[in-house]
N, C-alpha and C positions, 0 to 999 in steps of 0.2 A: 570213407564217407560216413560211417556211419559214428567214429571217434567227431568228427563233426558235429554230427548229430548230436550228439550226447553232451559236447562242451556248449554248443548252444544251449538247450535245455538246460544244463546246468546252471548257465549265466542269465538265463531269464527270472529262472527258480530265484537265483541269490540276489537278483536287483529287484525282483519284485518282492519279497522278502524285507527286504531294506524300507520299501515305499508304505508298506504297511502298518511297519514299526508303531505302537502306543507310544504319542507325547508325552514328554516329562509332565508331570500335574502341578510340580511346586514351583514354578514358573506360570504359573494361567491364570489370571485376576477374575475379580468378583463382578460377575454381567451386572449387580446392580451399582457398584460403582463407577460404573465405565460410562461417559457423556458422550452422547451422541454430537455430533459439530452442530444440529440444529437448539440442540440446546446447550452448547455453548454460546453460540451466536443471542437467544434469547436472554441470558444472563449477561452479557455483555453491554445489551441495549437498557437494561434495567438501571435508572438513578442509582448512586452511588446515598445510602441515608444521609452519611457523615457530609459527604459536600450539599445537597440538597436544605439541609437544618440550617446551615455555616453560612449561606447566603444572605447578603446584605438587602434591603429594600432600595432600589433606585428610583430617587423622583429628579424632575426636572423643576427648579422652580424659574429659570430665565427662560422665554420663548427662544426657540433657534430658529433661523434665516434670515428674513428682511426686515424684522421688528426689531425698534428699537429697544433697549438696547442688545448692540450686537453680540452676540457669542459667539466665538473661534470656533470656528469648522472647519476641517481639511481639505483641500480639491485632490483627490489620488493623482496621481502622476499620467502619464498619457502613453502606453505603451501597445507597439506592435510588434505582430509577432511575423518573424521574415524568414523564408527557407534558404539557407543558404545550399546551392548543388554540388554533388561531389564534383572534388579538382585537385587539380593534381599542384603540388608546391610551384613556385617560378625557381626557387635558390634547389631544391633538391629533387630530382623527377623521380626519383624513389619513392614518395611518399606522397602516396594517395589519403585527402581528405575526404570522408565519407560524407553525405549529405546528410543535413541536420537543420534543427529549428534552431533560430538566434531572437531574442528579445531584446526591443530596441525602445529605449527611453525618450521621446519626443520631448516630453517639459515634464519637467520633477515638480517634486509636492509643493505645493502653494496654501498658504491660508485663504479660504474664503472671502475675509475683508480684507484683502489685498487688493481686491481688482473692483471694490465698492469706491463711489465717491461718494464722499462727504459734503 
């Protein structure tokens, strides 16, 4: 009982021993180099100089939409978005499809003056 005793003790002593150990130092970085994520994030969101200067001026000198004369405009495409449910294959009943979103294309891109009469 009491060799018990004693191997216990001893095994406390050398694992706590172990926990208290002093970290290596030449491995530990400089707390004032170290970026916190909030200021990474704010440096992130800041203009870039070099693309900001390099920026062109855009004007419009043609009116767009229903003045003449017409300028090409795109109509986007007409898409919905459809859930397909899990199911199981017809050819293989081993293989379960998981349910998922599928996008589905109604009418593709159209020019604007397409659908104008003249």
């Amino acid at each position: 009982m009491v060799s018990r005793l004693i191997k216990l003790l001893f095994l406390v002593t050398w694992i706590s021993g172990c926990a208290t150990a002093a970290p290596l130092r030449h491995n530990m970085c400089d707390e004032k180099e170290v970026l916190t994520f909030a200021d990474v994030y704010r440096k992130s969101k800041q203009p870039r100089r070099t693309e900001a200067e390099n920026l062109p001026v855009l004007t419009l000198d043609m009116p767009a939409g229903y003045v003449k004369p017409y300028m090409p405009v795109i109509r986007p495409p007409r898409v919905i978005k459809v859930w397909v449910p899990a199911h199981v294959l017809r050819d293989d009943r081993n293989i379960m499809v998981a349910g998922h979103w599928s996008f589905v294309m109604l009418e593709g891109t159209s020019w604007f003056i397409e659908g104008e009469v003249r």
